[in-house]
N, C-alpha and C positions, 0 to 999 in steps of 0.2 A: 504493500500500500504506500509507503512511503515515498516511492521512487514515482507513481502517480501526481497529477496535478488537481488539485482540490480547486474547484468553483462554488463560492459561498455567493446565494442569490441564483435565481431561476427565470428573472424578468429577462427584456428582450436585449438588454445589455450581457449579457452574464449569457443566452444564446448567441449573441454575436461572438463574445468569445469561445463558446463549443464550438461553434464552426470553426473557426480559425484552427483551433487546436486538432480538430478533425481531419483539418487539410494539413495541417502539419504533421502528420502520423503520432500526434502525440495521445495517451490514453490519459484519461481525466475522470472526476466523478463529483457530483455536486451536491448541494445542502438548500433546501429551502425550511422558509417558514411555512407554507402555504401549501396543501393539497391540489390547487385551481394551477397554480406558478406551476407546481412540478409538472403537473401532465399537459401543460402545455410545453414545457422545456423537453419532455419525454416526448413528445411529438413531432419536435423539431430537430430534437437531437439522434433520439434511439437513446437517449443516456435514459434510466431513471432515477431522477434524484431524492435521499432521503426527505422525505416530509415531515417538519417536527422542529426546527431551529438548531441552528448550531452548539447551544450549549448542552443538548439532547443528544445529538450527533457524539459529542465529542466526550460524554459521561460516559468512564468504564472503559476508555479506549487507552491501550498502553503505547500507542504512538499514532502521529499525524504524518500525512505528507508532507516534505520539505520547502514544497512550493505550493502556494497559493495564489488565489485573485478574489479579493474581495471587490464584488458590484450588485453591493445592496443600496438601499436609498441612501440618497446623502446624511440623513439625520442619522444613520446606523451604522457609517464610514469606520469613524474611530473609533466607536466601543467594538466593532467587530473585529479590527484592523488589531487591535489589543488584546481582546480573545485569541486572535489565530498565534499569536507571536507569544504570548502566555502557552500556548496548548504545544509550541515548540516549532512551529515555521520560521523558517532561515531566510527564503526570500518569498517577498510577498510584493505583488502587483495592486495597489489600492485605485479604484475608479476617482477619476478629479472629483472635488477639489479635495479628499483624505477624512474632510472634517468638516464642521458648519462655521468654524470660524479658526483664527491664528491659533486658540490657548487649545482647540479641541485636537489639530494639528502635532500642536507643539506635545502633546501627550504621546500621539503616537509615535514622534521624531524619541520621546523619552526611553520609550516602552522598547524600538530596535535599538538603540545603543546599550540598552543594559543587557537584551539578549545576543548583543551582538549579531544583529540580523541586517538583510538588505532589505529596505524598503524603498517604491519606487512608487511613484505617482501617474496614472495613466488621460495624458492627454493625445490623444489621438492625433489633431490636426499638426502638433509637430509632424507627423509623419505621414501627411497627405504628400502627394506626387508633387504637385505644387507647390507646399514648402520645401522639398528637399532640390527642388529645380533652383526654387529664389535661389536659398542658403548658395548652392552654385554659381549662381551666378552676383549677387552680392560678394562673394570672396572672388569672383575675377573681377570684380571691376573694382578691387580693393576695399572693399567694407561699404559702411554706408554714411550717408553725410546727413540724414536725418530720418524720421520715420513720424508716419501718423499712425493713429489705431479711431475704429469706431464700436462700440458695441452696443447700440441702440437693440432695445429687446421689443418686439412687438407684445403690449400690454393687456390688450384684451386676452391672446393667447397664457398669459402666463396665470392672469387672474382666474382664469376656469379653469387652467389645469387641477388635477387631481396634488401636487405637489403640499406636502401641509402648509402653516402659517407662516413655521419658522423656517423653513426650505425659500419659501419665495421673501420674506423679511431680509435673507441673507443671499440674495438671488444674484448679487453683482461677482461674488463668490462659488456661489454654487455652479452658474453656468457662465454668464458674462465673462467671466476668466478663462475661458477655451482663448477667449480673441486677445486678452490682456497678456497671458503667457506667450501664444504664440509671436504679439509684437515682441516681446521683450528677447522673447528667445532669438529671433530673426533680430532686430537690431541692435540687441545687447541692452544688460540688466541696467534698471536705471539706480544713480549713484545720487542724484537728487529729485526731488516729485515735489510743486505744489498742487492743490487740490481745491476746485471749487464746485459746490452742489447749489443747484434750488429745485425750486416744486416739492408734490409728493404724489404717492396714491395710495388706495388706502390700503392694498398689500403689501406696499413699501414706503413705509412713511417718514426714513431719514430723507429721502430723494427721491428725485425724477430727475436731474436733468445734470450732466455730470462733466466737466471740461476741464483741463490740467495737463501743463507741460513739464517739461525737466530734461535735465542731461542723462545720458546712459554712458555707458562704459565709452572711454577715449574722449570722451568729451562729445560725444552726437546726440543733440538737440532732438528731444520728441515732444507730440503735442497729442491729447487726445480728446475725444466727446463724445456724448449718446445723451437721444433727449428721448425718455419714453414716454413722453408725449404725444410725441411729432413720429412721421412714419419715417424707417429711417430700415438698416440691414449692419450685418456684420462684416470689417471691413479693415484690412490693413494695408498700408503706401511703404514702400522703404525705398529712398531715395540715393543714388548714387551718382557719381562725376558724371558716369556715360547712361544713367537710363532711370526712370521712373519705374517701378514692379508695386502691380496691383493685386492685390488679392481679394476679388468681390467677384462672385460669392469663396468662401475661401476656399474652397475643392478646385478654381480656373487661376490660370497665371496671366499677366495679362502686362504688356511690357512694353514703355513709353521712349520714344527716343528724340534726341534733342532734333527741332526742326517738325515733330511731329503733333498734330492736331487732339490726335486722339491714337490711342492704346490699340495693339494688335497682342492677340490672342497668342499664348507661347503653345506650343505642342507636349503633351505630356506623356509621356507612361506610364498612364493609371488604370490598368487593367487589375489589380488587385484594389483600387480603390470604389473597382464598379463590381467585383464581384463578394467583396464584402463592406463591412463599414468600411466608412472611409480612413484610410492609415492605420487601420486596425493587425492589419496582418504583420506590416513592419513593426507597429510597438511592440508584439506579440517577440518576434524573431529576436528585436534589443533584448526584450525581459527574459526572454528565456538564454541568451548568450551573454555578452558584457555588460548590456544596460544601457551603451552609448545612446543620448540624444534623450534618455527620460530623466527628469526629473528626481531627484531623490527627495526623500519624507523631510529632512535637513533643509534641502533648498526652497521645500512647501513652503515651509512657514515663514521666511523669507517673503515671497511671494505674498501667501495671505495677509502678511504685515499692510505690503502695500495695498491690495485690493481693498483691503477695510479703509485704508487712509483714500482711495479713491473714492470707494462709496461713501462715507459720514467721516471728512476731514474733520478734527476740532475746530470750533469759532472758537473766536477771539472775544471775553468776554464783554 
């Protein structure tokens, strides 16, 4: 059992990774809470997963698999990410953002160093075909000399989703950071951020409408916004001596040259990007060999530091 791969969660995230692993000849086995999740994940997959929760799963058991992936709901990140790493997992794949916020994060970054474990945080759109083409091409033309980011969320959608109170309260974090990560990663970490909010709504009632620049690594200027208010899409610019690279929507590359009007479409090879989720299969391939390009649980909270200072900067009193 041990030499298996454990999937904790049986939604449609947590089947996107049995496929993957499916196509990777790798053998795997899963944990739900829920009788409805499993037979639908037994449906999709051939697997069938325990029904009953994890801490059921794992009562009476003299040993776990060494490798995991937790992709349970966000509000479930850390306390499950802690369980698996208590129960004796070495590396574990956690679904973004790890936790609901920095301090939940910051528990789990606690929980692998004391086990001496690898934890790794899984954002996918790093490893869409199109980010890995930018990154490409951003290092030929020598880095980048600025970058924008947009993560406007369409509002009505989020307020009917099924997601709970505190999932959507912390919503700049829970999902808006696929687009904040991805800028940062593609243009490099920022070393200063101010931060300005107004509005509200009533699922998210520090803000609505979010703008703030800063320097990143080497001194490269970023600037960013989302009003969710106004209609608006997710969106990142990183700007170079020789060319503009667009990422809208972020799955298309789309690349500006001096003298030109408007953006032509870069050619990609994303044939694993269409036949499962998107960047899924490479994050898969990192997590299971070196790690290169994810995230560590360490660099999470990092990150979540700033995304909170994005969503609800301090005022001034």
């Amino acid at each position: 059992m041990r030499n298996e791969i454990l999937i904790v969660g049986a939604g449609p995230m947590a089947r996107a990774y049995a496929k993957v692993l499916a196509a990777e000849g790798k053998t795997f086995l899963a944990v739900s809470r829920g009788e409805a999740k499993a037979l639908e994940f037994e449906k999709e997959t051939g697997v069938r997963p325990f029904a009953g929760g994890l801490d059921a799963w794992l009562r009476g058991r003299p040993d776990v698999p060494l490798v995991a992936i937790a992709a349970v709901g966000v509000d479930a990140l850390s306390a499950v990410s802690r369980r698996l790493l208590a129960a004796g997992v070495r590396r574990l794949l956690v679904e973004k953002p790890a936790g609901l916020s920095a301090a939940e994060i910051r528990a789990v970054d606690a929980a692998a160093r004391k086990r001496r474990a690898k934890v790794f945080v899984a954002y996918n759109r790093r490893f869409l075909a199109s980010s890995a083409e930018a990154r490409r091409l951003i290092v030929e033309d020598g880095g980048p000399s600025s970058f924008h980011f947009e993560f406007t969320e369409w509002a009505d959608r989020v307020e009917k989703s099924p997601n709970t109170p505190a999932v959507k309260r912390a919503w700049v974090l829970a999902n808006s950071s696929h687009v904040i990560d991805l800028a940062f990663f593609l243009g490099g970490a920022p070393k200063s951020l101010s931060a300005t909010t107004a509005g509200r709504l009533p699922w998210h009632p520090s803000a609505a409408v979010f703008a703030g620049s800063g320097l990143a690594e080497g001194g490269v200027p970023f600037s960013y916004h989302a009003d969710w208010l106004a209609p608006g899409r997710w969106g990142v610019e990183i700007m170079t001596r020789r060319r503009r690279l667009v990422l809208r929507p972020l799955e298309q590359l789309w690349s500006q040259m001096p003298g030109q009007l408007a953006p032509s479409q870069v050619p990609l090879d994303d044939a694993d990007d269409r036949l499962f989720k998107p960047g899924l299969r490479r994050l898969v391939r990192a997590f299971l060999t070196n790690g290169k390009g994810l995230p560590t649980v360490s660099e999470q909270v990092e990150l979540a530091r700033r995304v909170e200072k994005i969503a609800a900067p301090k005022r001034k009193p």
